[in-house]
C-alpha positions as CSV (number, residue, x, y, z in Angstrom):
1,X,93.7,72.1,113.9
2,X,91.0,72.2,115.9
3,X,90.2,75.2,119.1
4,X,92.1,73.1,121.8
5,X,95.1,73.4,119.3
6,X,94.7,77.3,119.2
7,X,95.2,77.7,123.1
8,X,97.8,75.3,123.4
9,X,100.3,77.3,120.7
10,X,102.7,80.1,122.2
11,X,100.8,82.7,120.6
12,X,102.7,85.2,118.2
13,X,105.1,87.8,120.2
14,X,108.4,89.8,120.1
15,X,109.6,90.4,123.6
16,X,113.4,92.2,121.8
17,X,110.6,94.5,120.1
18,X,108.7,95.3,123.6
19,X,111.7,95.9,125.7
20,X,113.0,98.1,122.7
21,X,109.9,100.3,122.6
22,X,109.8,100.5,126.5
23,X,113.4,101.7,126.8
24,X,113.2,104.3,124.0
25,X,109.9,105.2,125.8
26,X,112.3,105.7,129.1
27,X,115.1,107.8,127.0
28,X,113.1,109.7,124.4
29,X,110.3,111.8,124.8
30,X,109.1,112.2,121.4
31,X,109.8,108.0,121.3
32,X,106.7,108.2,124.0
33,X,104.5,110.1,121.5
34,X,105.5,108.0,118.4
35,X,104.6,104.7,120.6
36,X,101.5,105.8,121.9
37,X,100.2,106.5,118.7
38,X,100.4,102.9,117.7
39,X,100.2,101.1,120.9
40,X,97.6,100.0,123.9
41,X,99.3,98.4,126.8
42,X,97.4,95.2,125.8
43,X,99.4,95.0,122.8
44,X,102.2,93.8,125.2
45,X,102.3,90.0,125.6
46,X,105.1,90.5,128.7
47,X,102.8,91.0,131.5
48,X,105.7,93.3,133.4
49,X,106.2,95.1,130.0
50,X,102.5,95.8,129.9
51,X,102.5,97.2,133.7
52,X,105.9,99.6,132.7
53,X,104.3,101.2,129.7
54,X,101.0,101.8,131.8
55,X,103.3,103.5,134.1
56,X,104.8,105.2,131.5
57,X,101.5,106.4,130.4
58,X,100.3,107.9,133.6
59,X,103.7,109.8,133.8
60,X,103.8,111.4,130.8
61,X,99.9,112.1,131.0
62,X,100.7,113.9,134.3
63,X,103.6,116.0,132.7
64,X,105.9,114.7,135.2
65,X,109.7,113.3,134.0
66,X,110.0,109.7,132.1
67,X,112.8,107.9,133.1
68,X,114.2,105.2,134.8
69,X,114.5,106.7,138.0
70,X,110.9,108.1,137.9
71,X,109.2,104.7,136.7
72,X,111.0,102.6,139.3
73,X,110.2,104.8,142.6
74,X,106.2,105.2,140.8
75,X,106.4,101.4,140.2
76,X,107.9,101.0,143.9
77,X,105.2,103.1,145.6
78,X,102.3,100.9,144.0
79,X,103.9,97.6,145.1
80,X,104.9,96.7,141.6
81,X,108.8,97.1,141.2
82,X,109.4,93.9,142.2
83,X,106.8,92.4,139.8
84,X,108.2,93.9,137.1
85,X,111.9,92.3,137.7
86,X,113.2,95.5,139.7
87,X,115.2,98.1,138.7
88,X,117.8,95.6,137.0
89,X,114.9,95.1,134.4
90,X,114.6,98.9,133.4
91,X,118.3,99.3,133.0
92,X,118.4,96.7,130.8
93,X,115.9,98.1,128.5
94,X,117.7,101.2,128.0
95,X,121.1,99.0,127.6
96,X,119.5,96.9,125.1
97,X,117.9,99.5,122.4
98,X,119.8,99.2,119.3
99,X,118.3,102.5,118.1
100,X,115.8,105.3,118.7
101,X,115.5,105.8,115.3
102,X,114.3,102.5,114.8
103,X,111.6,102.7,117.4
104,X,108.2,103.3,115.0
105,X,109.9,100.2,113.1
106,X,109.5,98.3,116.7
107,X,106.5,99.2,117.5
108,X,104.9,97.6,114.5
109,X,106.3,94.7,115.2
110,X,104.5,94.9,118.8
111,X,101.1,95.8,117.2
112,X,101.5,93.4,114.5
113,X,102.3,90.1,116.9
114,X,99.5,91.7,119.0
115,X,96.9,91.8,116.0
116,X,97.8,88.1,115.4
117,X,96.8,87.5,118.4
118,X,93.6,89.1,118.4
119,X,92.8,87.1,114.8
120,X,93.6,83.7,117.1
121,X,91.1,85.2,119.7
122,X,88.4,86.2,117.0
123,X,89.1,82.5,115.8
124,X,87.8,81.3,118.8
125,X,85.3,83.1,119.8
126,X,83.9,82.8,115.9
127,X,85.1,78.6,116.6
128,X,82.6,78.5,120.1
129,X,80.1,80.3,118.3
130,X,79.8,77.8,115.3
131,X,79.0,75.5,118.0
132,X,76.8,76.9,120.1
133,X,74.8,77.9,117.3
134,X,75.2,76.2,114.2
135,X,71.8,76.4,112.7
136,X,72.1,80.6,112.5
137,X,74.7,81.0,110.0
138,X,73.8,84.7,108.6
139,X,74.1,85.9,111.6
140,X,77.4,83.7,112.5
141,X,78.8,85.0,109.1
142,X,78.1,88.4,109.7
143,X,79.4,88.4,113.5
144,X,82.4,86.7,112.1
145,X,83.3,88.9,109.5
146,X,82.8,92.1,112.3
147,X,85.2,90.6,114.0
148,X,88.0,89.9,111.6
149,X,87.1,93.2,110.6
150,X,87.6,95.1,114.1
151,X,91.3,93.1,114.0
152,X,92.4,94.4,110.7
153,X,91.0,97.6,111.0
154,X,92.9,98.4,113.9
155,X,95.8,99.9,112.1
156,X,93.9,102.5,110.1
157,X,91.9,104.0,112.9
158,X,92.3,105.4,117.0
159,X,89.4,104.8,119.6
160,X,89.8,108.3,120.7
161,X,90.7,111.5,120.3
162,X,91.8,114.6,122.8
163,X,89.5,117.5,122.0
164,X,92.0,119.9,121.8
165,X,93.6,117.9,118.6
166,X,90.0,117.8,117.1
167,X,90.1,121.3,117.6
168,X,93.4,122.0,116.1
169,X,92.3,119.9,113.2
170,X,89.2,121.6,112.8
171,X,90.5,125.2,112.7
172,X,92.9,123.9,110.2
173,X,90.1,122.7,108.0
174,X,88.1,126.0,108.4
175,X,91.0,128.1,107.3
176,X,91.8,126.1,104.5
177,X,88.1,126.5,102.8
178,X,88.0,129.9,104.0
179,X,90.0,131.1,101.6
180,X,88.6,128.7,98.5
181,X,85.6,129.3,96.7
182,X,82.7,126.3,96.3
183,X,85.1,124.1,98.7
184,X,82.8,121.9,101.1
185,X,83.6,120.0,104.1
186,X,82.1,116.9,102.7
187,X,81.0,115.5,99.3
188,X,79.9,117.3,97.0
189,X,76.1,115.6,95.1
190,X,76.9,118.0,92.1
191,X,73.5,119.6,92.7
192,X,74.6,123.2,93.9
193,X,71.9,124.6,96.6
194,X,72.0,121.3,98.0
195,X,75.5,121.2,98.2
196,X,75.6,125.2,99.7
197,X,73.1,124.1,102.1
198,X,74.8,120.6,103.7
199,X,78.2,121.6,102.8
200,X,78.2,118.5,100.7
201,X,77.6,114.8,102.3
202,X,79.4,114.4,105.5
203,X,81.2,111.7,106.8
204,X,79.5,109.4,109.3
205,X,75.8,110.4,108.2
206,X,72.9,108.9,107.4
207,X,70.8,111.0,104.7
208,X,67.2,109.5,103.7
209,X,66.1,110.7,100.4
210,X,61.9,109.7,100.5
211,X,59.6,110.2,97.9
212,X,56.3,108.7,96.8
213,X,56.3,106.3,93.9
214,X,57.2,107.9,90.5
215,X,58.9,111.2,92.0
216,X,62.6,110.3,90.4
217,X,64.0,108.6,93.7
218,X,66.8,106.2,92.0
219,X,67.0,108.7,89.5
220,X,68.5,111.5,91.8
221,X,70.6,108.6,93.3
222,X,71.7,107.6,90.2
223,X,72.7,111.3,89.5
224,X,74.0,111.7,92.3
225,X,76.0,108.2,92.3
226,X,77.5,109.5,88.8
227,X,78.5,112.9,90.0
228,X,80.6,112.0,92.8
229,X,81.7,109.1,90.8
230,X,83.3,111.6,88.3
231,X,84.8,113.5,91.2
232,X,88.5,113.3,92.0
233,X,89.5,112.1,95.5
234,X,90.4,114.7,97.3
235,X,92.6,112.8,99.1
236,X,94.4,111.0,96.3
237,X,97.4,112.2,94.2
238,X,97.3,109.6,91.9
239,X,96.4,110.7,88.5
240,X,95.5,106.8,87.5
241,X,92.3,107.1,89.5
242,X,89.2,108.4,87.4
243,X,87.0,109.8,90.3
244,X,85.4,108.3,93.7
245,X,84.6,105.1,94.0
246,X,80.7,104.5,94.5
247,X,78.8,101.1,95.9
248,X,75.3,101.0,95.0
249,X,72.9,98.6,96.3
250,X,70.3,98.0,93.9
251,X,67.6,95.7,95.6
252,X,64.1,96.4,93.2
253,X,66.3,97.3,90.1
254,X,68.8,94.7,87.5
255,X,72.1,95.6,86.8
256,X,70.5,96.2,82.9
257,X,67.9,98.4,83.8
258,X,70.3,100.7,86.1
259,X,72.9,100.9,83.5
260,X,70.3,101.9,81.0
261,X,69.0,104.7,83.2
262,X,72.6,105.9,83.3
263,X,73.4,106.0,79.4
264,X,70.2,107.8,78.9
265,X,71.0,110.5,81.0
266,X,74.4,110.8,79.8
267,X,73.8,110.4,76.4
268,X,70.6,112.7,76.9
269,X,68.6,110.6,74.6
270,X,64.9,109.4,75.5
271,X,65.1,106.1,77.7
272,X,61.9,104.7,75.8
273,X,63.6,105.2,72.5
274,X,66.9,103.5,73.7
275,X,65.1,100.8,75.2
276,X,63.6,99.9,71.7
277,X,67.2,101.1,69.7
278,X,64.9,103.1,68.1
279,X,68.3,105.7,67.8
280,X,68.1,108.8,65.4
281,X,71.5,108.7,62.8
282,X,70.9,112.2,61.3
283,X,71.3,113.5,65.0
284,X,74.7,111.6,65.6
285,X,72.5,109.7,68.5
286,X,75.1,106.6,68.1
287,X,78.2,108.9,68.5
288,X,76.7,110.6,71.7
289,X,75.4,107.0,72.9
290,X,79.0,105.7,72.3
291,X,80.5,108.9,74.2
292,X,78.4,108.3,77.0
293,X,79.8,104.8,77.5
294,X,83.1,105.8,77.3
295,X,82.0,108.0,80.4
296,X,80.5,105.7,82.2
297,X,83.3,103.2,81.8
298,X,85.6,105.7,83.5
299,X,83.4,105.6,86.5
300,X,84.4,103.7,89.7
301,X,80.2,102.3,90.7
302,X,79.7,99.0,91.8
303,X,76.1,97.7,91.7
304,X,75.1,95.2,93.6
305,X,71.5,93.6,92.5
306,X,71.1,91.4,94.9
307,X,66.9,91.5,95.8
308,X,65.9,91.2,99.3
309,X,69.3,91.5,100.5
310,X,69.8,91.3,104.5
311,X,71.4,94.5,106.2
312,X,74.2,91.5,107.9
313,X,74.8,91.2,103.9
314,X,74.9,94.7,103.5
315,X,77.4,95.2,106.3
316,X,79.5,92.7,105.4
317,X,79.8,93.9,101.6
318,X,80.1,97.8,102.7
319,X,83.1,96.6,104.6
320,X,85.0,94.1,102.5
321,X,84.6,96.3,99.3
322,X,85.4,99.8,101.4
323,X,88.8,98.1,102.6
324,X,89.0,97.3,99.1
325,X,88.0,100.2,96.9
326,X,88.0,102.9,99.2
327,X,84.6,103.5,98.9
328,X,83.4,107.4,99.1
329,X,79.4,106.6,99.2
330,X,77.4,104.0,99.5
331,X,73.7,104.4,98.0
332,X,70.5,102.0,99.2
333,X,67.7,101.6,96.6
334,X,65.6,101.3,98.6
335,X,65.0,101.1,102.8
336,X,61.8,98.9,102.8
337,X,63.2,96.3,100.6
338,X,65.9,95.6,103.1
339,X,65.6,92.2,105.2
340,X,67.0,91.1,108.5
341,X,67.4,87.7,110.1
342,X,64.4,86.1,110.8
343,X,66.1,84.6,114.4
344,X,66.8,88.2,115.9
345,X,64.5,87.9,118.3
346,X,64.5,91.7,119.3
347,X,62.3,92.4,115.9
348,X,58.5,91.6,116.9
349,X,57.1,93.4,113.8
350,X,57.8,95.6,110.7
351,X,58.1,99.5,112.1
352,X,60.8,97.0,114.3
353,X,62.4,96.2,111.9
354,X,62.8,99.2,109.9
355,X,64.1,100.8,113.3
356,X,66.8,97.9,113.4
357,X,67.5,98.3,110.2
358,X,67.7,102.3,110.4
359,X,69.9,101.9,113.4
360,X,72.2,99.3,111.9
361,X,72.8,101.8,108.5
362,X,73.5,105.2,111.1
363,X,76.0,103.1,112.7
364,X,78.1,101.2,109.9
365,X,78.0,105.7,108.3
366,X,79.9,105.8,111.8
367,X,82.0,103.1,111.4
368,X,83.2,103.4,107.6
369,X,83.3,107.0,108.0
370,X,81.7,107.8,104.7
371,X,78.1,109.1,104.3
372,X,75.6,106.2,103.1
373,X,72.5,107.7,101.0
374,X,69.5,105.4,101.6
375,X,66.3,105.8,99.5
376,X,63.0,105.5,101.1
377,X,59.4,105.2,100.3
378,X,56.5,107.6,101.6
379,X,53.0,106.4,103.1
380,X,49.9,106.7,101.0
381,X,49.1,109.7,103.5
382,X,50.7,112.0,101.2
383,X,48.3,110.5,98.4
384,X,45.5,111.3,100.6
385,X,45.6,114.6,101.6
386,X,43.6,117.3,100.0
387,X,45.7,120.1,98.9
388,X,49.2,120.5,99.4
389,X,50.8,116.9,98.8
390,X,54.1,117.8,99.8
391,X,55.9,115.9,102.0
392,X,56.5,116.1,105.8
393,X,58.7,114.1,108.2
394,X,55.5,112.5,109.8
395,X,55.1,110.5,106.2
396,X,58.4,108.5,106.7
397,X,56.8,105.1,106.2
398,X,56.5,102.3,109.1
399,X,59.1,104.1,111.5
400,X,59.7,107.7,113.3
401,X,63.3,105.6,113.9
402,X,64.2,106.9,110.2
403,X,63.8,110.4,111.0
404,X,65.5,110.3,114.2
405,X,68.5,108.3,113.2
406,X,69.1,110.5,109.6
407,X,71.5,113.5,109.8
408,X,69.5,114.3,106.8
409,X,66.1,113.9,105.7
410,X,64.9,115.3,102.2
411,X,61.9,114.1,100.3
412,X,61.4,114.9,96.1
413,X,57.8,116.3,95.5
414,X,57.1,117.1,92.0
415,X,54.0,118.9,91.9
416,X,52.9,118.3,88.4
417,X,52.4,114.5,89.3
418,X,49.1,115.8,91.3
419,X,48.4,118.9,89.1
420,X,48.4,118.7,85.4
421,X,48.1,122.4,84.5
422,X,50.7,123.0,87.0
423,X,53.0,126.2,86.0
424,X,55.9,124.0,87.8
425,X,56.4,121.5,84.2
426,X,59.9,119.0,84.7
427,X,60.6,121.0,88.0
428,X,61.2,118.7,90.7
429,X,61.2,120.0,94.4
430,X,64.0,118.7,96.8
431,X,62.6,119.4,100.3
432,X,65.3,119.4,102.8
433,X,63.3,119.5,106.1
434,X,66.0,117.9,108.6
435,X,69.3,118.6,109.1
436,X,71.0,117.3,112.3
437,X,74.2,120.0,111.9
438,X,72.6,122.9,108.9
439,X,69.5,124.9,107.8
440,X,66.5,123.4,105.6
441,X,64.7,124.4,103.1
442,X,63.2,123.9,99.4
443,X,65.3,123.2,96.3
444,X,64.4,123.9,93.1
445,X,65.6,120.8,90.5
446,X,65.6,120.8,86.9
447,X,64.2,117.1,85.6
448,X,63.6,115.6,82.4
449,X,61.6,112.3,82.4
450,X,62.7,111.6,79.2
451,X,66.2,110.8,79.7
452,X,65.4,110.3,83.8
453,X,67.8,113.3,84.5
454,X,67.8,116.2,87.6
455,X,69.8,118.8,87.0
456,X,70.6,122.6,89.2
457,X,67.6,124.5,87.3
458,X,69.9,127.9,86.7
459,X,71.5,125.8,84.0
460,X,69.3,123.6,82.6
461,X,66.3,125.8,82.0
462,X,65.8,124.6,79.1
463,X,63.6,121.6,80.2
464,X,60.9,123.9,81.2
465,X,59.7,123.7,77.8
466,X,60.2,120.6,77.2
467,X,57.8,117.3,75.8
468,X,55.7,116.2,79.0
469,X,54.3,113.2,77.6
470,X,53.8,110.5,80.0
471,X,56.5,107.3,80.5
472,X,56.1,103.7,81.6
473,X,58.6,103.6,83.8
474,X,58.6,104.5,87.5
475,X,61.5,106.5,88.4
C-alpha cells in the first residue's frame, strides 16, 4: 500500500463516541473537566463536533453556564449554528448519551481513533521524506522515530499546565518533604553533600560532570549509576522491581571493562588483581567477588557500547528504551566522543558541534523528563597553569554552549594527581561551581584507586591511609 492508498482510506473515527462526549460535555460539568483532560478539539474528526467542543471550551473557560441553550445562542452569534446542523443537532447529543458514567470510556475512544490518525499522518510525512531525501537515512530514521514517538507519547503527557495547578502541586510536594528527613525532590547520587546541595538530580536537567584525564570521571558515574540503580522507585509499589532502572552510554569503554570496574568496587577488591584473577582464598575474596555479582545482577543498568555513536542514535535509544524500562537516568561516557550527521549543514566546525550536540542532550532531559548525566573532558589549560589546577567553568573544552545549556556543572579535581606530598591522599574534590536552581560549592569525596571507588568521606575515612601506589588504568 503505497501514500496515495493512505489518503484515499476513510481514516479511523467514532462519530457515536464524539457526539457522546459532547452531550455529556452539555449536561455534566465535571464530564467537561474529565474530557478536557484527554481531548484537543483536533481530536474530533466531525468538523461541527470540533467547532461545539471549541465552544464548549471558551464557555466553561469564561465561567459562564454549559448547556444547550448557552452553546446554540454563542454558536448563533458567531455565524456558526447553522454549520453545526442547528439546534436539532445539540439536542440530539444530549438524547443520544447512553451514560455519563461512561464518558472517560468515550473519550478514549476519541483520542485513540484520533492518534491513529496522527500515526497515518506521521506515515506520510516519514513516506514524502524517504523520497525527497533518500540518501540521508540517519537523519530520516531519527526524524521518523520523533515522530512516531510524539504520537504515542501523547497519552502520557499534557502540553500545558495552568500555574495555579503547578502551584498547588508544588506546595503539596514541599509539605510532604517538610516533614521527612533526607527526602529530596529529585534523585538522590548516594553521595550526601551532593545530594543536600542539588536536592538530588532533577528532572529535565542537564548535569556535566568534567574532569581532566585520570580524575575518576566514569568512575563517579559508574557509582553513581549503581547507587540509584539500587534505589527503589519512588513511584513504584511493586515489590518485584529491584531499584531504578539506569541507561548508560558507554562510547570509549566495552561492556567487559565497565562491568569489571563495577565488581571491583562492589567486591572492594583491587581492579589490577581481579583483572589477572590473582584472588586471595584465605581472605574469602571469591565469596565477596561472588556476593558482589549477585548485587550487581539485581541492578536494572543497561550499557550500551556502541563507539562513536551519533546523538540521532542516542535519541532514538533514550526514547525507545525509556518507554520501555522506565528509565530514571541516563549517563554519557563521554560528551566529545559523541558524533552527529555529517549532512547537518548548520555544524561548520567542532565547538559547533559540541553546542548541537549540548543543545540536543538539554532538550531530550526536557522531553523524557529524567535528568541525563553527561561526562566531559577538560582543556589542557588546566594542565598548564602554575598553581592552583583546579578547575573553572572557562576549561569546558571546545564550547561555552556546555556551560550555558547544564543545570549543573561540577568538575573532580584530585589534587594529589599534581602534588605528590599532598596531605589530601585518595581525597577527591567535587567542585560544584554552577547550579541553574541551588548554591555551589566544594565536596569532599573519599576515593580509592584500587578498587576505582568514591565514597561520602565521613564514612569511609579509612582510605586516607590507604596504599597509593600508582595504576594503569585511566579512570
Amino acid at each position: 500500500m503505497g501514500a496515495d492508498d493512505l489518503v484515499k482510506r476513510i481514516p479511523p473515527h467514532s462519530l457515536e463516541a464524539e457526539e457522546s462526549c459532547l452531550g455529556a460535555m452539555l449536561m455534566s460539568k465535571s464530564a467537561i473537566s474529565t474530557i478536557q483532560e484527554l481531548l484537543r478539539d483536533e481530536d474530533f474528526f466531525d468538523e461541527k463536533n470540533r467547532i461545539i467542543y471549541r465552544t464548549i471550551e471558551e464557555l466553561s473557560e469564561k465561567n459562564l453556564p454549559v448547556d444547550a441553550i448557552s452553546v446554540s445562542e454563542r454558536l448563533s452569534s458567531a455565524g456558526l449554528l447553522q454549520k453545526v446542523g442547528g439546534s436539532t443537532y445539540l439536542a440530539k447529543l444530549i438524547e443520544n448519551v447512553p451514560s455519563l458514567s461512561n464518558v472517560q470510556y468515550h473519550a478514549r475512544i476519541v483520542l485513540e481513533k484520533s492518534m491513529l490518525r496522527e500515526l497515518i499522518n506521521a506515515a506520510r510525512i516519514i513516506i514524502d521524506n524517504v523520497y525527497d531525501n533518500p540518501t540521508d537515512v540517519e537523519r530520516l530514521s531519527d526524524e521518523a522515530e520523533r515522530l512516531i514517538f510524539d504520537v504515542t507519547n501523547r497519552k502520557l503527557r499534557s502540553n500545558y499546565k495552568l500555574l495555579k495547578d503547578i502551584l498547588t502541586d508544588t506546595l503539596k510536594g514541599i509539605e510532604r518533604i517538610s516533614h521527612l528527613k533526607h527526602i529530596y525532590t529529585g534523585l538522590p547520587t548516594g553521595f550526601t553533600e551532593f545530594d543536600d546541595k542539588t536536592s538530588g538530580l532533577q528532572n529535565g536537567d542537564l548535569i556535566v560532570i568534567a574532569a581532566r584525564p585520570s580524575m575518576g570521571k566514569t568512575a563517579f558515574a559508574l557509582n553513581i549509576a549503581s547507587n540509584v540503580a539500587k534505589m527503589k522507585p519512588r513511584d513504584s509499589s511493586s515489590k518485584e522491581l529491584e531499584g531504578n532502572a539506569v541507561l548508560f552510554f558507554s562510547l570509549e569503554m566495552s561492556f567487559q571493562e565497565l562491568v569489571l570496574r563495577m565488581l571491583s568496587s562492589e567486591s572492594r577488591i583491587d581492579m589490577q588483581r581481579l583483572r589477572k584473577g590473582q584472588l586471595r582464598p584465605q581472605e574469602k575474596e571469591w565469596d565477596e567477588l561472588v556476593r558482589a555479582a549477585g548485587e550487581l545482577s539485581k541492578m536494572r543498568i543497561l550499557v550500551d557500547d556502541t563507539p562513536a555513536i551519533s546523538i540521532n542514535e542516542i535519541r532514538a535509544k533514550s526514547r525507545r528504551l525509556k518507554s520501555r524500562y522506565d528509565i530514571k537516568l541516563i549517563i554519557i561516557d563521554h560528551l566529545q566522543l559523541i558524533t552527529t550527521v555529517e549532512s547537518n549543514k548548520l555544524i561548520i566546525n567542532r565547538n559547533n558541534e559540541i553546542s548541537y550536540i549540548s543543545r540536543s542532550l538539554k532538550a531530550l532531559a526536557k522531553e523524557l523528563n529524567i535528568p541525563i548525566i553527561v561526562l566531559s573532558q577538560l582543556s589542557r589549560k588546566v594542565d598548564e597553569r602554575g598553581g592552583d589546577h583546579r578547575p573553572i567553568l572557562s576549561d569546558l573544552r571546545e564550547s561555552g554552549a556546555i556551560e550555558q545549556d547544564a543545570d549543573v556543572v561540577a568538575f573532580l579535581y584530585r589534587e594529589e594527581y599534581y602534588k605528590k606530598d599532598t596531605d589530601k591522599k585518595n581525597i577527591a574534590e567535587l567542585l560544584l561551581q554552577k547550579q541553574r536552581n541551588g548554591p555551589t560549592g566544594d565536596i569532599q569525596l573519599a576515593f580509592s584507586r584500587e578498587i576505582v571507588r568514591f565514597d561520602n568521606l565521613d564514612i569511609h575515612s579509612t582510605y586516607l591511609e590507604a596504599p597509593n601506589e600508582p595504576l594503569e588504568q585511566e579512570f
